[in-house]
Each structure stands twice: as C-alpha cells, then as structure tokens.
N, C-alpha and C positions, 0 to 999 in steps of 0.2 A: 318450512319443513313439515312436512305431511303427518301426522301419527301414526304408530306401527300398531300392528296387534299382535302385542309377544306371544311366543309360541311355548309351551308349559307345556304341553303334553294332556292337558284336558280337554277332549273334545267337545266335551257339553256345553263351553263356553265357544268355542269358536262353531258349533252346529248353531247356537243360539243366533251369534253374530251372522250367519250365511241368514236364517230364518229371516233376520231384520230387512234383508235386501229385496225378498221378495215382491213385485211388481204385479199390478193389474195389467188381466192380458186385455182387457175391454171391455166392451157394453154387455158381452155373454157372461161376463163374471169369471171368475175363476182367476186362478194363477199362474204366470210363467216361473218356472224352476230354473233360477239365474245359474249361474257356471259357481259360482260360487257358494250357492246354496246346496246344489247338486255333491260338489264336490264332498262338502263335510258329511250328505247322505249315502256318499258311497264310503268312506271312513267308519262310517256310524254301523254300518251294515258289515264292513268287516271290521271286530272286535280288535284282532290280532294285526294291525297294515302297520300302525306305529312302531310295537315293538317290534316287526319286523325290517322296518327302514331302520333302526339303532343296532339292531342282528344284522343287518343286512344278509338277510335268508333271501330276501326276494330278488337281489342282485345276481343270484346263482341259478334263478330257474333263466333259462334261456327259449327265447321264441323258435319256431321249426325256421329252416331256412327258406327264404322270401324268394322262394322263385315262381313262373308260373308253370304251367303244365309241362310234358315233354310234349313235342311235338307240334307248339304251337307257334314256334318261329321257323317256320320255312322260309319265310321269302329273306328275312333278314339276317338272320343269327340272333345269337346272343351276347353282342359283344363280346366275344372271346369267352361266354362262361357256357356250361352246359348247364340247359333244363333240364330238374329232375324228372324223379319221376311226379306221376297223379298225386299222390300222396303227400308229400309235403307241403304241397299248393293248395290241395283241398284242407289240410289242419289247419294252417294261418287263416283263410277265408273263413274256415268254421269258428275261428277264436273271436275271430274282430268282430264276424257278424251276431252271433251269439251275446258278445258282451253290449255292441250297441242294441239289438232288436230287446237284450234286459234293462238298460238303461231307459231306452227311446220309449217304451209300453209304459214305462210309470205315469201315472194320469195325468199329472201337472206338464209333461214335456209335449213341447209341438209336433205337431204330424205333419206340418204343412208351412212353407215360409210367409205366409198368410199369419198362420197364429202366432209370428214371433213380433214383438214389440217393434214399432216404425224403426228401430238405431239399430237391433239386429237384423231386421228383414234390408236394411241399407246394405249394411256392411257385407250379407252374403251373396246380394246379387251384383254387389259392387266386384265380387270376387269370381263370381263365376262368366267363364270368357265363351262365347258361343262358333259354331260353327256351324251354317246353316246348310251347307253344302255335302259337310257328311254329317251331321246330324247328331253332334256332341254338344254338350258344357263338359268345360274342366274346371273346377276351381282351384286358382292358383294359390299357394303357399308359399310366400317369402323365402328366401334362403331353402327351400326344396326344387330347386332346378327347376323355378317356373320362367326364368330367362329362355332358358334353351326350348321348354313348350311354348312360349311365347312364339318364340322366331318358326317353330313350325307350324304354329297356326298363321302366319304370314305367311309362310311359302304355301299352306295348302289355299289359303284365298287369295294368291299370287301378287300379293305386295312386296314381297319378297323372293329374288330370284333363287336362294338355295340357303340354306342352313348353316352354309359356313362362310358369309358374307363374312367381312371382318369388319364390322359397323357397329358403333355404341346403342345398346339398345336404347330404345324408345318404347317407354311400356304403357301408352297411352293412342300411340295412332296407329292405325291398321287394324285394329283389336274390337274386337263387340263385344260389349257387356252386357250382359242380361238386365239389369237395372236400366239402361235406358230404354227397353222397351215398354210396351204398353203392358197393363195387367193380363189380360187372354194371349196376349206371346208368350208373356210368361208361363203361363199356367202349362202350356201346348208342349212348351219344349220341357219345362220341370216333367212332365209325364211321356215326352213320347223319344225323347231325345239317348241316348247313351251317356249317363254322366257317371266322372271318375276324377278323382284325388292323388294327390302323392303327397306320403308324411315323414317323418325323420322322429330319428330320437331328439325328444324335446331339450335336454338336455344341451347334448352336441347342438341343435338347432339357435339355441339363446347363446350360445361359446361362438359359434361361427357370425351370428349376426353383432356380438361385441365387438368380436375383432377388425370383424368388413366397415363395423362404421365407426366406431371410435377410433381402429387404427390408422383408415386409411380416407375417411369422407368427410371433409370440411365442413357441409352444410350439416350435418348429424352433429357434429364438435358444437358446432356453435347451436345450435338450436337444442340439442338437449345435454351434452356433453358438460358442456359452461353451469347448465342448472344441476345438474347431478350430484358436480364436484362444489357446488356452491350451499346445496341440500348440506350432504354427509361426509365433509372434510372439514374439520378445523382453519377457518383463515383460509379455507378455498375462490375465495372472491380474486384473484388474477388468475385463475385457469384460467387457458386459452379452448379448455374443454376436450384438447387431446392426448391431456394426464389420465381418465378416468379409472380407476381400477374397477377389476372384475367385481369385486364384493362391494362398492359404491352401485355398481349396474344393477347387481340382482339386490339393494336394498331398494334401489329406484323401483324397479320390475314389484316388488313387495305393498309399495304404497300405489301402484298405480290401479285402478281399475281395467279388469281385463277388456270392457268393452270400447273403454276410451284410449287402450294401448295404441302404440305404432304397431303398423302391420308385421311389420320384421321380427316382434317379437311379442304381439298377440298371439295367446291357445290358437292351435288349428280348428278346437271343437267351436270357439267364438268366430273363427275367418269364413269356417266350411259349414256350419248348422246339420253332422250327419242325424240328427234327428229328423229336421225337416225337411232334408234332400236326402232323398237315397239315393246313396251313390252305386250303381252296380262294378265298380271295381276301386280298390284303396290297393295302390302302387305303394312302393318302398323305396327309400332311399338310398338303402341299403345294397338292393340290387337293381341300382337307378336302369343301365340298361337293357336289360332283359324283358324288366313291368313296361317298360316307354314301348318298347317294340310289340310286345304284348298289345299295348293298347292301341297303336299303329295299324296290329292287323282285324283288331276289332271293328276299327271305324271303319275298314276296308280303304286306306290310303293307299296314293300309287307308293308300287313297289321300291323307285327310288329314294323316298324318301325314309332316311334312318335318324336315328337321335342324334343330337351335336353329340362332337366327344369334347370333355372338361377345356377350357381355356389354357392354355400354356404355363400363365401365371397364376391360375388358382388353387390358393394352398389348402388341402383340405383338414378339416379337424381329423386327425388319430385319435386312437384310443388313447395314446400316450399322453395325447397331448390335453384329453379333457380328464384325464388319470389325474397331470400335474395341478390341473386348476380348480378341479373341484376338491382335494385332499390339500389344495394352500386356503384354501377358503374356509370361514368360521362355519360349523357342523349347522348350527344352529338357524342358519342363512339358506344351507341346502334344504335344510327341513321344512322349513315355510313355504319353501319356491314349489315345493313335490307336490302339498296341499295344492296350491294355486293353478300345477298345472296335471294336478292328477288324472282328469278324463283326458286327457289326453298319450298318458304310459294306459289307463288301463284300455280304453277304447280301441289302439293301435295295438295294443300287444308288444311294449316295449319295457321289459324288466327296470326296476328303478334302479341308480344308480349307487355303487356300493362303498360309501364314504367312513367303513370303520377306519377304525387304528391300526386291526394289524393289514387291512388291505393297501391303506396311504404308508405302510411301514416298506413293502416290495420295493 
C-alpha cells in the first residue's frame, strides 16, 4: 500500500511537497514545472479556491454554453442542436485560452514538446493521431469519444468504408501517430498542421472510466481491480477485482502518479501537453456533436462524412448519476482528487463539483 499525503487544508505543506518533485529539464538547466507542482501554484495563487470547494461557491458559477459559432455548420447540422450566436463561442474560447496562454507563459512551463522530459514528450505524441491528407493532429482523450474520432480518421484514410461499420474498434491499426515519426516530421506537422482536443468534465470523466472498466472489462478487473481492492479493503485478498468501489478507485487514482497513470484516467493536461501543443481548437464533450462537425468542416472533410451517433448500449453518466456518487463518497476523497486534477477544471473551464451537505441533502 502506497502512502497518502493527508489533505489538512494547509497548502504550504502540500506546495512544499509538489516543489520536491520538481525535475531537470536538461543540459540548458532549468526546470520543468511537474502537473503536480503547477497544480499547488495555482492554489497558492488563489488564496480563497479551498474555502471555496467546502462553500462550494465555485460549483455555482457556470461556463457559457459550448457551442461553436452560428453559421458554421452548413454542410452538416448540428445534430439536432442550434448554433448560437458569435458570442457565446467567442467567451468559452477567450476563458480557455486566457487561462492556458496564463498558465503556459510562466517560465518554468514548456513551449515546445521538445522541452518536455523524454516520459512526457512519449506520452503526448503517443497520443496525438495524424492526418496527412487533410492536415491535422487530434490528440485523443480516453473516454471523450476518441472511439468515434478514431473510426473517422479511418474512413478519411480509407481503411475504413463508413463510420457506422458495426466492428469492435481496434485502436492501434490504421492509425498514425506522431511519435513514430521522425523528429523534423514532427516538428513540420507540430507547426503547420491544424491540431484540436476534446475534454470533458474531469470528474464525470474518472465516473465513466470506473464504471466502463471495473463494471464491465475483465482485463482492467484483473490487472488493477484485484490490486486496488487488495491495497484499500480489509481481507481484500479474494477479490476477483470486479467488487471495486468508487471510493477504493479514487484512493487508487490519489496514490498513483499522474504521469505513470492509465490513459483512461490520466489529467488531459499530462495526455495532451496544452502548453507545448497549441491546440487551435478545444471541443467539448458537452456539445460532443456540434464541436466534431465544427471541426469536420475545418479540416475541409468530404461533405458525407458526419460524427458517429452514441452506440445503442452506451449508458452515459447524468448529472444524476455523478450527483449520487460523489455526495456517497468521503468529502475528504473528493478534495484531494480536485488538487490532483485541478489544471484540468481550471484550464477547460469546468466549474468544480459541489459536494456540500445541503446540496448531497436534494
């Protein structure tokens, strides 16, 4: 069993503890600013963020709605939703990018996937998928419908005849990834290519990847399931690993290092480096088909091709539903998890979730 680092309410010790982590970025000297040391300097930076996760004040501001411009889905729709107007599309662009272009200028953060340590610079070109033909990276995010972008970057490089094939993905052939090119490929398409993200509430994101693989994936059961409940259950030693509860997960998720995480439920900001990729567009999960089509007519794809629609069988997290699980779960569990994945609510523009008494009382 791993060691926790209790969470008190004193940030001086856990800024202290993010400080230790710090890492030589190489032979130029200087420092990378780890996910976790970053994180306690943006706490540190705002005085009031604590008392306001226990107020749950911050649960009540709400982002503008995630749509993109009016007018820019002609060829496709909007899945069935209307684009608004300019305006709401330009505030959410101005919040994200604002709070990343504040974060990313601090001196110690990478400018470039170059200046990130050889285990981050893996992990983000391992994630970002290429298209040479219209002239993208995507970098995929686990459990943010990078199934369904996957399957269209197959039909756009014709490995796949249409989007609604009824075939178990394969999330490894047909697929280019930027890491296995050479350094000057990389460098060409990092700079001249179109690249774009899609993020979710981190939250709902960590609920939905429980349930997909503890409730229903064998290989997950056994391979972290079995340790989990063997870690943080008394006499856990005969799980079969698909007992786990929620609140064993996120103490897992608490001891684990974000950069040695599974992909499913590593920070986006450790998957995607928006420091050292500028992304020109962050989609939302929220308004999954609207941003896909959006970004569709960006890369100027043929007209037929639209976003998959959801699977038949897949159950999505409600509000309802991550309402019940985070207000059964120990307060003090959600608190440490928010630290861990905070650049990723403040970065995205995702309100933290609001766990008092009288809101888990509705």
């Amino acid at each position: 069993m791993f060691p926790r680092s209790p969470f008190t309410g004193e940030v001086r010790r856990a800024a202290a503890s993010g400080r230790s982590r710090a890492r030589p970025r190489g032979a130029g000297g200087g420092t990378v600013l780890l996910p976790s040391m970053l994180m306690f300097g943006v706490i540190l930076a705002s005085s009031g963020l604590l008392l306001m996760i226990e107020k749950g004040i911050l649960a009540e501001v709400k982002p503008p709605p995630l749509h993109p411009a009016a007018g820019e889905l002609s060829r496709r729709g909007g899945g069935g939703e209307e684009a608004p107007g300019d305006l709401d599309y330009e505030v959410l662009q101005d919040i994200r990018n604002r709070t990343i272009r504040a974060v990313c200028r601090q001196r110690a953060m990478p400018r470039s996937v170059w200046e990130l340590p050889a285990g981050q610079r893996r992990t983000v070109l391992r994630h970002l998928l290429v298209s040479d033909k219209y002239r993208f990276l995507y970098c995929y995010v686990p459990k943010v419908a990078c199934s369904n972008w996957k399957r269209i970057l197959k039909v756009l490089d014709g490995a796949l005849e249409s989007v609604d094939v009824k075939l178990k993905m394969d999330h490894k052939s047909d697929l280019v990834f930027l890491g296995d090119m050479k350094p000057d490929e990389i460098s060409y398409r990092l700079k001249n290519y179109y690249k774009f993200i899609f993020v979710r509430n981190p939250m709902e994101r960590l609920l939905s990847a429980y349930r997909n693989k503890f409730g229903e994936i064998k290989e997950y059961q056994q391979k972290y399931g079995v340790e989990i409940v063997r870690r943080y259950r008394k006499n856990g030693g005969n799980s079969a690993g698909d007992d786990v509860t929620f609140s064993e997960f996120l103490r897992y998720l608490l001891d684990e290092e974000a950069e040695r995480m599974n992909e499913h439920w590593m920070p986006i900001y450790n998957l995607c480096q928006p420091c050292a990729v500028r992304y020109d567009f962050i989609g939302s999960y929220e308004r999954l088909n609207t941003d896909a089509n959006y970004v569709l007519e960006q890369v100027q794809s043929p007209s037929f091709i639209r976003f998959p629609e959801r699977q038949s069988w897949y159950k999505p997290v409600t509000a309802e539903t991550l309402h019940y699980y985070l207000c059964n779960t120990q307060r003090h569990l959600i608190k440490e998890l928010l630290l861990k994945y905070i650049l990723d609510f403040s970065l995205f523009a995702y309100p933290l979730p609001n766990i008092t008494s009288e809101f888990c009382k509705q």
